[in-house]
BALUM-691430 format. One record per residue: residue number from 1; residue in three letters; x, y, z of N, C-alpha, C in turn. Coordinates in steps of 0.2 Angstrom, whole numbers, plus 5000, padded with zeros to 4 digits. Atoms other than C-alpha are relative to their C-alpha. Last residue first. Layout:
BEGIN
R;NUM;Ala;X;Y;Z;X;Y;Z;X;Y;Z;
...
END
This chain:
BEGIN
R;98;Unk;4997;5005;5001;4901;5050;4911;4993;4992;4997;
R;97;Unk;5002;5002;5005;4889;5063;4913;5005;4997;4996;
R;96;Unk;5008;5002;5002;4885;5062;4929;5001;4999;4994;
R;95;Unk;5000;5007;4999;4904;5059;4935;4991;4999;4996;
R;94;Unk;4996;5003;5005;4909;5077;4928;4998;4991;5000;
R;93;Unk;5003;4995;5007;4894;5087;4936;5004;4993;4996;
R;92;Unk;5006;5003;5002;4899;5075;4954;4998;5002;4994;
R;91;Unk;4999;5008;5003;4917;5083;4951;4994;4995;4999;
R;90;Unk;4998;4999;5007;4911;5101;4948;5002;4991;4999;
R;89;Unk;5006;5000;5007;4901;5099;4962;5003;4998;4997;
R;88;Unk;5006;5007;5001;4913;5091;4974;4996;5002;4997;
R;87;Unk;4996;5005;5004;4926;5107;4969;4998;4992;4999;
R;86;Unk;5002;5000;5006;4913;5118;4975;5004;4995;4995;
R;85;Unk;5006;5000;5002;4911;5112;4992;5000;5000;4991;
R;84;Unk;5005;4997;4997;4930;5110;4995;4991;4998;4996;
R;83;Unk;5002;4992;5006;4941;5096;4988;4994;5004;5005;
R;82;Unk;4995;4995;4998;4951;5086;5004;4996;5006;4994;
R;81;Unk;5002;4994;4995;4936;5074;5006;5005;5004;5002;
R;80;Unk;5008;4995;5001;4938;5066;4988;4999;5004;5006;
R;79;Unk;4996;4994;5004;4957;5061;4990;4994;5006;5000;
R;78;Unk;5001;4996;4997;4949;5048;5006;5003;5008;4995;
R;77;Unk;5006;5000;4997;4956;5035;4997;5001;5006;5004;
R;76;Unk;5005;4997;5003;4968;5040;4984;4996;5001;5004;
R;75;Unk;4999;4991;5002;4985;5035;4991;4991;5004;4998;
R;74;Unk;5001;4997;4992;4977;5020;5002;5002;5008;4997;
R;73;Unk;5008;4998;4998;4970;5014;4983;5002;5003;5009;
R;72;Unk;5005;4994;5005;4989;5017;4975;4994;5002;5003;
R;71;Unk;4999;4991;4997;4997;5011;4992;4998;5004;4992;
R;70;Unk;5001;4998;4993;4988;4993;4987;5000;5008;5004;
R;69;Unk;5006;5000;4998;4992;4994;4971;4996;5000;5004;
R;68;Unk;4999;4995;5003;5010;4994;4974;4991;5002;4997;
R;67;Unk;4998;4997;4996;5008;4980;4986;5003;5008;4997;
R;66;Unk;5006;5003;4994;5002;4968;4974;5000;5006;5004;
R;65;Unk;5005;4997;5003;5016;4975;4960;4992;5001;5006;
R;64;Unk;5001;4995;4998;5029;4972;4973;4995;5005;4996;
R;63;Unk;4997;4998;4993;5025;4956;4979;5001;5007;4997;
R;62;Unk;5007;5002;5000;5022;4950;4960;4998;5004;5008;
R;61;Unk;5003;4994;5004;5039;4958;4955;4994;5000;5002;
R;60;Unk;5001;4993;4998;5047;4950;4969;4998;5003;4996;
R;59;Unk;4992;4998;5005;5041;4932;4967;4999;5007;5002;
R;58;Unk;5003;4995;5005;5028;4926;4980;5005;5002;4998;
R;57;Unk;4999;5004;5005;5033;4908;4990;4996;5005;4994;
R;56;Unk;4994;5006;5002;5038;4916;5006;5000;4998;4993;
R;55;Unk;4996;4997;5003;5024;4929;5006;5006;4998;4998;
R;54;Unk;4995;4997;4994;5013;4915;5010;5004;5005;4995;
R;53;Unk;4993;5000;5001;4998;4915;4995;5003;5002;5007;
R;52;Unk;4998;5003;5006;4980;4914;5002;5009;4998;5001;
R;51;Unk;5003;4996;5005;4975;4925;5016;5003;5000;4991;
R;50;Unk;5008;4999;5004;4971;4912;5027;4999;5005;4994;
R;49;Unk;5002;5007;4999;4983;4916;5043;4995;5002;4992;
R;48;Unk;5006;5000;4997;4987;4936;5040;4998;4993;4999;
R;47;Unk;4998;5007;4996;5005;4938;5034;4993;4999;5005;
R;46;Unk;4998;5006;5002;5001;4948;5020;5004;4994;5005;
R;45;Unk;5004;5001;5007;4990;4960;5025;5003;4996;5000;
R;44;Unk;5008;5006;4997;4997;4963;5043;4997;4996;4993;
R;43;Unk;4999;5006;4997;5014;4967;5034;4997;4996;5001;
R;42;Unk;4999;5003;5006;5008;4981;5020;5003;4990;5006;
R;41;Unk;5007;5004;5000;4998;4988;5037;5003;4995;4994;
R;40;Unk;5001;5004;4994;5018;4989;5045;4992;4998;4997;
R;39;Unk;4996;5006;4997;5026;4996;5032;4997;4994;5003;
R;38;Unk;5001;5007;5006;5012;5006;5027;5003;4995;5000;
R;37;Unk;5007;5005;4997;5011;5016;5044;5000;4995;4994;
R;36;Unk;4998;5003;4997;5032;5016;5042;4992;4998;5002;
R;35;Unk;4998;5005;5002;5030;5027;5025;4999;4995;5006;
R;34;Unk;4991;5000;4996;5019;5039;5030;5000;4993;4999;
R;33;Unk;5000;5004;4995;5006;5042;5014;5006;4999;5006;
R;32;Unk;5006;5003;4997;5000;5056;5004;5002;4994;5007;
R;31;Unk;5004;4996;4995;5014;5067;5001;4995;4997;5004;
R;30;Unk;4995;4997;4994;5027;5053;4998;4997;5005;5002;
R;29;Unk;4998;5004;4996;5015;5042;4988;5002;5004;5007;
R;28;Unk;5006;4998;5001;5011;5057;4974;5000;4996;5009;
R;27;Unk;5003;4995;4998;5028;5059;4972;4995;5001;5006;
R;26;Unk;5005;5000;5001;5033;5041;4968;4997;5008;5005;
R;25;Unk;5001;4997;5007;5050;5035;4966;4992;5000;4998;
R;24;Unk;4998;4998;5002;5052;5034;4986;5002;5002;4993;
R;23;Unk;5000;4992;5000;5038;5029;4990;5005;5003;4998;
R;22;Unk;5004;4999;5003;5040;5012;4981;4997;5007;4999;
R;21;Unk;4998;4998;5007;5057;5009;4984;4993;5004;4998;
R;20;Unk;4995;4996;5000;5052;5009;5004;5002;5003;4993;
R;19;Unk;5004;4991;5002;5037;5001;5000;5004;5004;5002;
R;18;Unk;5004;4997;5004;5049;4987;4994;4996;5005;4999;
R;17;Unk;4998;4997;5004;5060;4988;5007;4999;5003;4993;
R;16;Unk;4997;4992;4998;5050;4986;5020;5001;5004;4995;
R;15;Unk;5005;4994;5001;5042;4972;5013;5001;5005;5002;
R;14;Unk;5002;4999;5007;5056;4962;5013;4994;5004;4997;
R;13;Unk;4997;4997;5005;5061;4966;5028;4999;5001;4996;
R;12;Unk;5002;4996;5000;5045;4961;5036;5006;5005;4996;
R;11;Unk;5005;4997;5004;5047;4945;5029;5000;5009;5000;
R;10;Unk;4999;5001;5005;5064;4942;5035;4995;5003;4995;
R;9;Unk;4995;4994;4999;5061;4948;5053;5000;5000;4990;
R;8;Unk;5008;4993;5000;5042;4936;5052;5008;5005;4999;
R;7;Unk;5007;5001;5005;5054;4920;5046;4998;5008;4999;
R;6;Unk;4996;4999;5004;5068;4924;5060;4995;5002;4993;
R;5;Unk;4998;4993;4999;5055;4925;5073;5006;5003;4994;
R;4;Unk;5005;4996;4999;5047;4908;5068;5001;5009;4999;
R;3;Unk;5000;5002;5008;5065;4898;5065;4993;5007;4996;
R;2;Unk;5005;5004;5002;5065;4904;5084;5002;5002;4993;
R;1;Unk;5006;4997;5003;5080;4916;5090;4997;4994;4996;
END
């Protein structure tokens, strides 16, 4: 096995088990998201040529903080097109007069 293949099994692990911890002490997480598509988008994101910091040389808290806001905004998107018609009034009422 390449130093390459080794490297990408390692990272992926690491990020496994993070959004593995992460749904699993969070409710909100475990209705809204399947763990194993996060898995794998929490992977492409961070081993993408160019996108700053390698995950190699991120500490675990910063690593699971970064990636814990991440499945907060994949938790949320899309929350507004589950309320019916009148529950998008109510909310737009609520944003007007913010």
């Amino acid at each position: 096995m390449s130093n390459t293949s080794i490297k990408q099994q390692a990272t992926h692990q690491r990020i496994s088990v993070i959004v593995e911890n992460l749904i699993a002490n969070n409710s909100i997480y475990q209705e809204r998201l399947e763990q194993q598509k996060m898995i794998e988008k929490m992977y492409e994101l961070f081993t993408q040529p160019n996108v700053g910091d390698d995950v190699e040389t991120i500490d675990d808290d910063d690593l699971t903080e970064r990636i814990s806001k991440i499945l907060a905004l994949e938790a949320i998107s899309g929350l507004l097109n589950d309320l019916t018609p009148e529950e998008m009034a109510i909310f737009d009422e609520a944003v007007k007069r913010k």
